[in-house]
N, CA, C and O atoms as a MOPAC input file, in Angstrom:
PM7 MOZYME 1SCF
protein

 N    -14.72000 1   -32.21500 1    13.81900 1
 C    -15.83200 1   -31.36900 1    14.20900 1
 C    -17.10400 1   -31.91600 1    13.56800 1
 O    -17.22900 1   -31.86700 1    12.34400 1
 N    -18.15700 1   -32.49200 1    14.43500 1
 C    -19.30900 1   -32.50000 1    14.24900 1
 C    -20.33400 1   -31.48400 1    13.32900 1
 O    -21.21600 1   -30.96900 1    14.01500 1
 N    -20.34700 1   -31.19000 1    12.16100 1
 C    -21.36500 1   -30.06400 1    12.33300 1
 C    -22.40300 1   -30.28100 1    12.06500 1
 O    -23.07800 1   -29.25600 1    11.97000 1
 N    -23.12400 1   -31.53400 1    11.80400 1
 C    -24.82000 1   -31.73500 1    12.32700 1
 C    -24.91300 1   -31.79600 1    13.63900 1
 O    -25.93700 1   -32.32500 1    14.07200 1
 N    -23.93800 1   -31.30700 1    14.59200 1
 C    -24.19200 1   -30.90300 1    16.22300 1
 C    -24.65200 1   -29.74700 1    16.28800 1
 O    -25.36100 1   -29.40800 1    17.23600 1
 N    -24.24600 1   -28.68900 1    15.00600 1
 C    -24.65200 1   -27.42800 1    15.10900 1
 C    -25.93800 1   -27.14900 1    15.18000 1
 O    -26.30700 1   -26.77700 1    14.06600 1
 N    -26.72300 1   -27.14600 1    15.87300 1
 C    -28.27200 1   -27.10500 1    15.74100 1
 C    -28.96700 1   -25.87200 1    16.19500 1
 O    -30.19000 1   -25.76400 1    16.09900 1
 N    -28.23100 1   -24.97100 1    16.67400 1
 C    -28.38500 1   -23.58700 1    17.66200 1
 C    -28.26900 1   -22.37700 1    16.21400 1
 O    -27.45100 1   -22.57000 1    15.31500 1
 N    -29.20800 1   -21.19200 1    16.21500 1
 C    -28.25600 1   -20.20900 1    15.52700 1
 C    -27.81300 1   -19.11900 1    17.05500 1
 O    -28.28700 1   -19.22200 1    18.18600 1
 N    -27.26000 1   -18.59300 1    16.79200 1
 C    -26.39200 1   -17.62900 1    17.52900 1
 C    -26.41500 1   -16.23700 1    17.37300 1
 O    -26.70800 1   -15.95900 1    16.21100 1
 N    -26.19000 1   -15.07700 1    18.19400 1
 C    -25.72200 1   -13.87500 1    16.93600 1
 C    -25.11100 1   -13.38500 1    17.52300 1
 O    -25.38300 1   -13.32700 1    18.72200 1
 N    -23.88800 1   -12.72700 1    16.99000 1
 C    -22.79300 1   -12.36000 1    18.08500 1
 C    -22.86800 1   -10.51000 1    17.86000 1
 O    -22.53600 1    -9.99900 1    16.79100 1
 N    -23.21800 1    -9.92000 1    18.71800 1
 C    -23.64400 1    -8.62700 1    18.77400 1
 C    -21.92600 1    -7.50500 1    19.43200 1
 O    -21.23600 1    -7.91900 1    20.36400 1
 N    -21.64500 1    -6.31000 1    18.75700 1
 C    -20.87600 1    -5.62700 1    19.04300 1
 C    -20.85500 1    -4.39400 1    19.50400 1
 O    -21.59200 1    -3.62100 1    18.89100 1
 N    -20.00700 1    -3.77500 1    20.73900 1
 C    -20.12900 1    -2.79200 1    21.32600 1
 C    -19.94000 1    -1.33100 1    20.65400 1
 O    -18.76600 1    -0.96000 1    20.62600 1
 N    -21.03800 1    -0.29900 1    20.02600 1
 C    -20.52100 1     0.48100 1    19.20600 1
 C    -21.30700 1     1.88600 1    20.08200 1
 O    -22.40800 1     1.89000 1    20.63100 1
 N    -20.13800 1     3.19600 1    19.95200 1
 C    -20.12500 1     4.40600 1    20.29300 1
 C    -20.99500 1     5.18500 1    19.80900 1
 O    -20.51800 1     5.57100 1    18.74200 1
 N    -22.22100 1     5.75400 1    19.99600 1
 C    -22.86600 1     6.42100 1    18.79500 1
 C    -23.11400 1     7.60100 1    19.34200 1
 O    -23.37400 1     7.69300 1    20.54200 1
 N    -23.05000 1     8.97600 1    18.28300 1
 C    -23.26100 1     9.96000 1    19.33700 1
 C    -24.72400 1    10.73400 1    18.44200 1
 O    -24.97500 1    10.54100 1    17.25200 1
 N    -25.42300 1    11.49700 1    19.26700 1
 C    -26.58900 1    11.68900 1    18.53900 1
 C    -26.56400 1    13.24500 1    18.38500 1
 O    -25.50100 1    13.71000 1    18.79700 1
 N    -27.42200 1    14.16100 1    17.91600 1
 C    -27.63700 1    15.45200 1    17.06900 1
 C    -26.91100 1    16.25500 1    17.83100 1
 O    -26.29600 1    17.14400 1    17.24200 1
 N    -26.75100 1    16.13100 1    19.77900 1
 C    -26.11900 1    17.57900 1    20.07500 1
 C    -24.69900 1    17.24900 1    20.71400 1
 O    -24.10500 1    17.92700 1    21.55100 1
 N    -24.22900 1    15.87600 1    20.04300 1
 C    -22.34200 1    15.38400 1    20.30300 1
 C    -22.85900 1    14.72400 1    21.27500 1
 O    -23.42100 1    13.97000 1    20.48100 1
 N    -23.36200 1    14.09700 1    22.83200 1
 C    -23.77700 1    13.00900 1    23.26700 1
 C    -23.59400 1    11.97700 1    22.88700 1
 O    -24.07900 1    11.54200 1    21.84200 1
 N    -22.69000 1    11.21400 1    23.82000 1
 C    -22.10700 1     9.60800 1    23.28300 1
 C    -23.12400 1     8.66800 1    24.34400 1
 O    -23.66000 1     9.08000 1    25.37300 1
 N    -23.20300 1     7.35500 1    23.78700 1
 C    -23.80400 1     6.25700 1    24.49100 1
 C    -23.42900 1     5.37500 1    23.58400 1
 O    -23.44900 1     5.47800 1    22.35800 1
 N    -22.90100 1     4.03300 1    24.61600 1
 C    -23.03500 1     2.69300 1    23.85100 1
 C    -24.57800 1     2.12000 1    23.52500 1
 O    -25.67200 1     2.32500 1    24.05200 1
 N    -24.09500 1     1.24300 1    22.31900 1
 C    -25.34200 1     0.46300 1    21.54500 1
 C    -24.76700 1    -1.02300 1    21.30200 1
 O    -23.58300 1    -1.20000 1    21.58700 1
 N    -25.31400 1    -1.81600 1    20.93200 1
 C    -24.98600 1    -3.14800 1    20.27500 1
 C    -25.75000 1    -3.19600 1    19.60000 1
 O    -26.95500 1    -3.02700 1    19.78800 1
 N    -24.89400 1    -3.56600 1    18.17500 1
 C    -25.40500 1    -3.72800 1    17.14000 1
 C    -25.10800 1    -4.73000 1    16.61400 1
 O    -23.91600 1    -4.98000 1    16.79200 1
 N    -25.79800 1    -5.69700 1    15.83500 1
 C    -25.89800 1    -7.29300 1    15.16100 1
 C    -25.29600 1    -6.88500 1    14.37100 1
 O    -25.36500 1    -5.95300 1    13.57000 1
 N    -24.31200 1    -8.04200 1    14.74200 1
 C    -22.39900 1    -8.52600 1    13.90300 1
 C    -22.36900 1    -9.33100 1    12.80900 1
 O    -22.03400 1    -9.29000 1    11.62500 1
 N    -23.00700 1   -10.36000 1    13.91000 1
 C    -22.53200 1   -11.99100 1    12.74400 1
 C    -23.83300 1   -12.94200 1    13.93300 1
 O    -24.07300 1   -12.87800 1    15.13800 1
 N    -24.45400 1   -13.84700 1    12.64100 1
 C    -25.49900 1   -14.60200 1    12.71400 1
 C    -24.85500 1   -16.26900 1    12.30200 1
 O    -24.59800 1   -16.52000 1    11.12500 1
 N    -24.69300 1   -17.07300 1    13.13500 1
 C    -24.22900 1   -17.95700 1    12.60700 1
 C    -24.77400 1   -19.41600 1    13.77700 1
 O    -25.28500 1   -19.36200 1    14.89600 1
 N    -24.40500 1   -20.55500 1    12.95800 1
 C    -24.49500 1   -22.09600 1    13.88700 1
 C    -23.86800 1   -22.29500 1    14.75400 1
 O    -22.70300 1   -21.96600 1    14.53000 1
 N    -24.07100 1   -22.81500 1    16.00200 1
 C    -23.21500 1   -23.23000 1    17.01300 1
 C    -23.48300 1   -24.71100 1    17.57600 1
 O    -24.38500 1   -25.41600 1    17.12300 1
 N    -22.64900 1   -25.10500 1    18.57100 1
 C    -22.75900 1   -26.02800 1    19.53000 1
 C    -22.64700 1   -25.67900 1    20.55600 1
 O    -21.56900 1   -25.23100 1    20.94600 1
 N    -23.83200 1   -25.77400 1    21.42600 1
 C    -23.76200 1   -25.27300 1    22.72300 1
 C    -23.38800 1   -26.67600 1    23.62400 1
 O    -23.90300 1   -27.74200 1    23.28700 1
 N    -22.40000 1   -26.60400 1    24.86500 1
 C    -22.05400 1   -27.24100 1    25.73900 1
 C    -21.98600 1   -26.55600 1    27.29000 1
 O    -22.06500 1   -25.32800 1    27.25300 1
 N    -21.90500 1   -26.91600 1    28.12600 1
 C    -21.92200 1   -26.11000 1    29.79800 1
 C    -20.94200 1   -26.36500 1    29.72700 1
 O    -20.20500 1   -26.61700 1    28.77300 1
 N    -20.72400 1   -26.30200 1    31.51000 1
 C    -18.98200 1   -26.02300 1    32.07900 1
 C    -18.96400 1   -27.93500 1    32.35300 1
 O    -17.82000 1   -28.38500 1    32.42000 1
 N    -20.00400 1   -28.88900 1    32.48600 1
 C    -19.62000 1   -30.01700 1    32.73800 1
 C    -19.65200 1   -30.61800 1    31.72900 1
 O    -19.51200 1   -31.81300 1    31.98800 1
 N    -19.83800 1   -30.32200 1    29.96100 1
 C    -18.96200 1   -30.98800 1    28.86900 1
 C    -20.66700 1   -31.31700 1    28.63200 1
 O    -20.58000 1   -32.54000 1    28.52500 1
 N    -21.44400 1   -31.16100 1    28.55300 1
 C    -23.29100 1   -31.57300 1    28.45600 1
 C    -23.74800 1   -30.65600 1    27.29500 1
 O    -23.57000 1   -29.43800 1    27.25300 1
 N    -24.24900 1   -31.27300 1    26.53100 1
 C    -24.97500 1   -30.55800 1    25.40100 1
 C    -25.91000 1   -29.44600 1    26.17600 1
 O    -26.05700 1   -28.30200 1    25.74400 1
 N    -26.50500 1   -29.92600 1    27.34800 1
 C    -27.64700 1   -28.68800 1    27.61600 1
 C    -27.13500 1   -28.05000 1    28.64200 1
 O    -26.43800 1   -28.41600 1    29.58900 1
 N    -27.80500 1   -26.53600 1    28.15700 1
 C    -27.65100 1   -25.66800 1    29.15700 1
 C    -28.60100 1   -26.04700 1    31.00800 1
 O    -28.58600 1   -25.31700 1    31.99900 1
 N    -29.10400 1   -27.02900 1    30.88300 1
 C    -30.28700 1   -26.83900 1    32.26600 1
 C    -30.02900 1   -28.59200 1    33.24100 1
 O    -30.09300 1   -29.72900 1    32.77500 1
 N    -29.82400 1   -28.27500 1    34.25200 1
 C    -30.06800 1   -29.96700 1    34.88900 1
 C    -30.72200 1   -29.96600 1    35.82200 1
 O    -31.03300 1   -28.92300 1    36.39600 1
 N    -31.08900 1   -31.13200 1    36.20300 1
 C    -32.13800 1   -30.89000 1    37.73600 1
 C    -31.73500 1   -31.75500 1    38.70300 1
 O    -31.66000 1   -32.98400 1    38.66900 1
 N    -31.45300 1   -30.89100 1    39.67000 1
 C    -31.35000 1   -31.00900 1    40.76200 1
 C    -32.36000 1   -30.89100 1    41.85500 1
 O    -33.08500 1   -29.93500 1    41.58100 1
 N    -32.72700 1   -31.47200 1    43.00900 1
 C    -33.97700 1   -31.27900 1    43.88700 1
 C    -35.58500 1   -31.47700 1    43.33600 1
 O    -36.68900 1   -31.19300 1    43.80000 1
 N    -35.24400 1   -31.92200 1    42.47400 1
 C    -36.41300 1   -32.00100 1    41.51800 1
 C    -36.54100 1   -30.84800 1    41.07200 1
 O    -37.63700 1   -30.92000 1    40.51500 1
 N    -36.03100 1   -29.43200 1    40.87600 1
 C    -35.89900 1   -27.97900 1    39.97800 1
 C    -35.17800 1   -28.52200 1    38.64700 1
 O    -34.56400 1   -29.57400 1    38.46700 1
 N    -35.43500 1   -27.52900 1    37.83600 1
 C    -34.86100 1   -27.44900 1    36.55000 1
 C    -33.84800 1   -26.26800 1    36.93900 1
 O    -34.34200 1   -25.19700 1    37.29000 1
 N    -32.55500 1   -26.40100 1    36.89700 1
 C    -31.53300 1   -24.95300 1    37.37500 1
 C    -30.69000 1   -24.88500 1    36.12200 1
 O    -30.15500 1   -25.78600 1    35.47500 1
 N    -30.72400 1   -23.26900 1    35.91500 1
 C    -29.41900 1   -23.59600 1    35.04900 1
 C    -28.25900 1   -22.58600 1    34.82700 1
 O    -28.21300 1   -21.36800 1    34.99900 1
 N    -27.42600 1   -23.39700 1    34.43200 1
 C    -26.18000 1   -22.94200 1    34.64900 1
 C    -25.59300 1   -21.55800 1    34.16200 1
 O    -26.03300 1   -21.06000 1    33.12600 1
 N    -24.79200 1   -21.04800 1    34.75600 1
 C    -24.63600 1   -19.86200 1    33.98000 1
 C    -23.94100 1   -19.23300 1    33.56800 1
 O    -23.95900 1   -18.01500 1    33.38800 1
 N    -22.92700 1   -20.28200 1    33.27000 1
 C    -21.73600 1   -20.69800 1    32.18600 1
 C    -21.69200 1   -21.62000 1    31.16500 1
 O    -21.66800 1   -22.82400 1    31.42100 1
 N    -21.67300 1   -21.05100 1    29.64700 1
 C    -21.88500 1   -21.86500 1    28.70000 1
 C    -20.92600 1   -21.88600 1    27.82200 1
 O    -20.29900 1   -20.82800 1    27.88000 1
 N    -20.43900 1   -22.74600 1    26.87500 1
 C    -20.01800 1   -22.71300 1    25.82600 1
 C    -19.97600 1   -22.89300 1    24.34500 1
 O    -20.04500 1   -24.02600 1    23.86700 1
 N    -19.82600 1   -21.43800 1    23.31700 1
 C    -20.29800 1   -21.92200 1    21.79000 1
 C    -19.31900 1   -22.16900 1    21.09900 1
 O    -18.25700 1   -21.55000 1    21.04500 1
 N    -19.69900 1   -23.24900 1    20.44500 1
 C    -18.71800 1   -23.42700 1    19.23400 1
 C    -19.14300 1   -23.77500 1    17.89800 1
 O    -19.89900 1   -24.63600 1    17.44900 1
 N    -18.31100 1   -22.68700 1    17.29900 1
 C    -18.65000 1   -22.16600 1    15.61000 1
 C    -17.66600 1   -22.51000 1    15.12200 1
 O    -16.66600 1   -22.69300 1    15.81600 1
 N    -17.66100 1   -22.75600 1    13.37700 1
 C    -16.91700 1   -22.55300 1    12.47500 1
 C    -16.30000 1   -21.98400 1    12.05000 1
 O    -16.80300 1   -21.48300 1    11.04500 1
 N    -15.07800 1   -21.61300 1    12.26900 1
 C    -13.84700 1   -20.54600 1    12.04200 1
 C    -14.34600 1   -20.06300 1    10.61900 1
 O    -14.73500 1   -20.75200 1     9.67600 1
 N    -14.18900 1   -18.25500 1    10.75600 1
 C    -14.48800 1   -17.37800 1     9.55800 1
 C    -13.88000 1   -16.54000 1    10.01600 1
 O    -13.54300 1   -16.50800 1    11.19900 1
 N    -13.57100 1   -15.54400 1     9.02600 1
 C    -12.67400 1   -14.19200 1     9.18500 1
 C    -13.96700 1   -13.16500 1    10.23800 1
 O    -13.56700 1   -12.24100 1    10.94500 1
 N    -15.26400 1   -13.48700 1    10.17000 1
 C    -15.77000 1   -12.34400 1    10.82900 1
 C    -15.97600 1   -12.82500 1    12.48900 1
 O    -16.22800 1   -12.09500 1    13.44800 1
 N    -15.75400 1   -14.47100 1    12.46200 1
 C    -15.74400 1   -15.02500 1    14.09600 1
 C    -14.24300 1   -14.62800 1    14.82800 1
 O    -13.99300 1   -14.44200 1    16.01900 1
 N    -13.34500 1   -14.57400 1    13.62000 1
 C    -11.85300 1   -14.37000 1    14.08700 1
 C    -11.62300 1   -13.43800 1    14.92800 1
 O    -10.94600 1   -13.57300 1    15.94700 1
 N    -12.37200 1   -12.05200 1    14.42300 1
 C    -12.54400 1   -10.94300 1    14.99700 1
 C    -12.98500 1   -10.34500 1    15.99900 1
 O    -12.90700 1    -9.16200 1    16.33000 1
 N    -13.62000 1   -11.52000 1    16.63600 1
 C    -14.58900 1   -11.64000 1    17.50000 1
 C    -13.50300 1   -11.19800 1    19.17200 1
 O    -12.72600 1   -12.02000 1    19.65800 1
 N    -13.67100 1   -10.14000 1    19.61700 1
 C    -12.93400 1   -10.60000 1    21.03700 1
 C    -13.60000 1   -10.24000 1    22.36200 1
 O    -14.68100 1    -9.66100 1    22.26200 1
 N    -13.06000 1   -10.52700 1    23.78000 1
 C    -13.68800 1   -10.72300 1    24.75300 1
 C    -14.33500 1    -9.25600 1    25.22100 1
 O    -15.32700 1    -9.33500 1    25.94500 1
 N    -13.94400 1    -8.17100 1    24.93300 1
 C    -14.44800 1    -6.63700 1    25.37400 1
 C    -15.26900 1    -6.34600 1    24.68400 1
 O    -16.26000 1    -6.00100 1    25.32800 1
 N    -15.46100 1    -6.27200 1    23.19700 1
 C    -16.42000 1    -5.92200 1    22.41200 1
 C    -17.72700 1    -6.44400 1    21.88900 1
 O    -18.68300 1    -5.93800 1    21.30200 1
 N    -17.43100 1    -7.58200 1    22.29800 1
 C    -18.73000 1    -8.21500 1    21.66900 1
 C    -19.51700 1    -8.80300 1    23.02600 1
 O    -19.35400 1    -8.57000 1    24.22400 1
 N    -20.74600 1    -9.95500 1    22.06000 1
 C    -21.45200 1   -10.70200 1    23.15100 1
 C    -22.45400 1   -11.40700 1    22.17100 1
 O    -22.86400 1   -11.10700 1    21.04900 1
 N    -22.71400 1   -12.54700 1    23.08900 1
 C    -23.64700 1   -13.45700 1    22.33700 1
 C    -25.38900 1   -13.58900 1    22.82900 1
 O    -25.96500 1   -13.62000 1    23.91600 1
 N    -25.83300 1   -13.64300 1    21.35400 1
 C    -27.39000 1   -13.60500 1    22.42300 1
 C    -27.77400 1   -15.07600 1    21.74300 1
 O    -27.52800 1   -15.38600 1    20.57800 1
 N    -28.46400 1   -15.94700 1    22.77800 1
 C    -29.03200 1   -16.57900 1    22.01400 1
 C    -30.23200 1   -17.18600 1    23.41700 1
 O    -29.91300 1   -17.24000 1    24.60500 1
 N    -31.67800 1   -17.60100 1    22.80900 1
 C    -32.72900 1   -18.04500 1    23.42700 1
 C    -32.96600 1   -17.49800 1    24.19500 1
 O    -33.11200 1   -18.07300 1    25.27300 1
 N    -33.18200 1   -15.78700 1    24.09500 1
 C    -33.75200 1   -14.65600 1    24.76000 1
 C    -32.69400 1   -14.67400 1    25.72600 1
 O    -33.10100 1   -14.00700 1    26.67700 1
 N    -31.55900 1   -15.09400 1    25.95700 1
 C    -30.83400 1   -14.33100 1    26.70500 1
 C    -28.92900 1   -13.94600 1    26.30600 1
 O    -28.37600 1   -14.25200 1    25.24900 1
 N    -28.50300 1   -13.48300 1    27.06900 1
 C    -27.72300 1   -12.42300 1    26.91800 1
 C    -26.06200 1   -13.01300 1    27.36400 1
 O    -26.09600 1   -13.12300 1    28.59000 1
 N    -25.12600 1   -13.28700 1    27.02400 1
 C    -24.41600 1   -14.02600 1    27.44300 1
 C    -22.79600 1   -13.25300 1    27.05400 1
 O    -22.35200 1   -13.25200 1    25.90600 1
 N    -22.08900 1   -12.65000 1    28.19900 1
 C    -20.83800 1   -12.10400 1    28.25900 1
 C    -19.48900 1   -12.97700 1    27.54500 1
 O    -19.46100 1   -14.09600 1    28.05700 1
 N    -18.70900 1   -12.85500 1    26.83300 1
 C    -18.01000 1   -13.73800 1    26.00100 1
 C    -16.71500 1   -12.99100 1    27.06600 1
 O    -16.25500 1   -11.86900 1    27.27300 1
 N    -16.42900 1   -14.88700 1    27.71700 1
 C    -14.95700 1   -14.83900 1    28.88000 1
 C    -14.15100 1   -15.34400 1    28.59900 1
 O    -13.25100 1   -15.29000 1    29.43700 1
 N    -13.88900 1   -16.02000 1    27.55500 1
 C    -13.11900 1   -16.47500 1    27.25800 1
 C    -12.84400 1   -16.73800 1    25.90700 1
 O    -13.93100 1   -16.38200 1    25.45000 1
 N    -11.93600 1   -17.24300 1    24.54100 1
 C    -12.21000 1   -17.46100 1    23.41700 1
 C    -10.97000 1   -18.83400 1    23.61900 1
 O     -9.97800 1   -18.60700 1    24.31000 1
 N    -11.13300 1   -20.06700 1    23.02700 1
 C    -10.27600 1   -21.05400 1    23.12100 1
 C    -10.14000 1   -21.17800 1    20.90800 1
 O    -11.13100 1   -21.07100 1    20.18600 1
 N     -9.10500 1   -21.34400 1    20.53400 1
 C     -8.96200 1   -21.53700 1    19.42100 1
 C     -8.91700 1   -22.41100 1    18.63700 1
 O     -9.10300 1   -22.44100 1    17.42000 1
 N     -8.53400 1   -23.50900 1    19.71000 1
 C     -8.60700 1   -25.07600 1    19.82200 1
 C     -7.31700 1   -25.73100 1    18.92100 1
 O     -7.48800 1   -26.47800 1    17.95800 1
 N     -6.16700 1   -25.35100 1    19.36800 1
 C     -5.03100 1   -25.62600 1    18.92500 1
 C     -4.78500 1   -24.92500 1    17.33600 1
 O     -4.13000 1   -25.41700 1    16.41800 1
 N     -5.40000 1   -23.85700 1    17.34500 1
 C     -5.23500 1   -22.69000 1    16.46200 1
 C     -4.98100 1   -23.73500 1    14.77600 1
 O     -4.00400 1   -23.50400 1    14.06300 1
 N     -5.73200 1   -24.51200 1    14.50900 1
 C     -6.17900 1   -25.21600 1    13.41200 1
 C     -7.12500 1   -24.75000 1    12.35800 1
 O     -7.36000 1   -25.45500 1    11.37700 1
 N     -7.75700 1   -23.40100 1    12.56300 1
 C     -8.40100 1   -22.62500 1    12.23800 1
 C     -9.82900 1   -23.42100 1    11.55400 1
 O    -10.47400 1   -23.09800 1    10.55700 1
 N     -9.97500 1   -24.24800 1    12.23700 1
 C    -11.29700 1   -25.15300 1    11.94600 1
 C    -12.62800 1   -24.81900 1    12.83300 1
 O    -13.79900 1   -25.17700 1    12.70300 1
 N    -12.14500 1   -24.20700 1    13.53500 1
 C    -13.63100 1   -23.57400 1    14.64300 1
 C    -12.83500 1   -22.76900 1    15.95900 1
 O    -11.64800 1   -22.62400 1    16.25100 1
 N    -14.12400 1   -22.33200 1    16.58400 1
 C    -13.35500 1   -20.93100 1    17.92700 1
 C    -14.64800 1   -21.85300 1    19.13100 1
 O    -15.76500 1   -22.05300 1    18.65400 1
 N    -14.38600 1   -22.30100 1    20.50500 1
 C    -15.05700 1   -22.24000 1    21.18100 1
 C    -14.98000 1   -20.62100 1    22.18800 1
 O    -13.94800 1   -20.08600 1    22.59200 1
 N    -16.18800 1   -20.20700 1    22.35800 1
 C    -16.58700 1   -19.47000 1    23.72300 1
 C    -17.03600 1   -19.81300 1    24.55800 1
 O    -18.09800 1   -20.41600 1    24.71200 1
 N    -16.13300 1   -19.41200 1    25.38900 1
 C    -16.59400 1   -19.61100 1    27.27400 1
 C    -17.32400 1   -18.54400 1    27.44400 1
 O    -16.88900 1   -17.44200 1    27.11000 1
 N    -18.55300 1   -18.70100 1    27.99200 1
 C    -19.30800 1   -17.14500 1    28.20100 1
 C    -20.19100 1   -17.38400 1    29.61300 1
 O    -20.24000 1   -18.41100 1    30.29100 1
 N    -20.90000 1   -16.05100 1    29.84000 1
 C    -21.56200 1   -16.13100 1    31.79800 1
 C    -22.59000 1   -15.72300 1    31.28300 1
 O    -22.60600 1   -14.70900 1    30.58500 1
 N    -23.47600 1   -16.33300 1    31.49700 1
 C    -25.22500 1   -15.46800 1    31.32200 1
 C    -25.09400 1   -13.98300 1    32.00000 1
 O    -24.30400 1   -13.81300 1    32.92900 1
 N    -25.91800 1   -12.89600 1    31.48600 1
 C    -25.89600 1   -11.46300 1    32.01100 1
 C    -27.23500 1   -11.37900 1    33.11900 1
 O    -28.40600 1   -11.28100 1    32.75300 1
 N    -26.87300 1   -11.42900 1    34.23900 1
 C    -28.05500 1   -11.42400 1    35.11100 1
 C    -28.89000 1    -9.86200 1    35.08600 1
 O    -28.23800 1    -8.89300 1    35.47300 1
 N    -29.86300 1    -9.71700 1    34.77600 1
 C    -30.54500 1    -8.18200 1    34.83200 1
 C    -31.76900 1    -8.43500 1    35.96800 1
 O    -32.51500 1    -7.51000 1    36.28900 1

């Protein structure tokens, strides 16, 4: 593992229940874990963007990869989500990478709003 590839920070945000003064529930996300990544797309490319037609398009499937820690371990596909460079990114997958406990890649989909 590269980790002067890590050049990204990340923050991996979690889905939490909160209910307010008169019992009323609503979800929130609240900041988890702040950490380095390596970002790659779905065609193995350091960047998220390529151009095609002469546009800049980009993709909207990415992948991070961090340094295995007990608070990334925890990390799973329903509860959480990653934000990074103002946008918002659904975590689809988690690969463990032959469970060596040396790093976690995420497969994730940009959140279209």
């Amino acid at each position: 593992m590269d980790v002067a590839a890590m050049n990204v920070r990340i923050m991996f945000q979690k889905n939490d229940v909160v209910s307010d003064a008169i019992g009323n529930r609503r979800n929130t996300w609240a900041d988890y874990y702040s950490c380095h990544a390596t970002i790659s797309d779905s065609q193995g490319k350091s960047s998220a963007e390529s151009e095609a037609a002469g546009q800049t398009t980009e993709h909207p499937d990415i992948s991070f990869t961090v340094r295995f820690c007990r608070k990334v371990k925890a990390v799973d596909t329903t509860g959480f989500r990653i934000l990074w460079d103002g946008g918002i990114y659904d975590i689809l997958k988690i690969d463990h990478l032959n469970y060596k406990k040396r790093a976690l890649k995420f497969k994730c989909e940009k959140v279209r709003r």
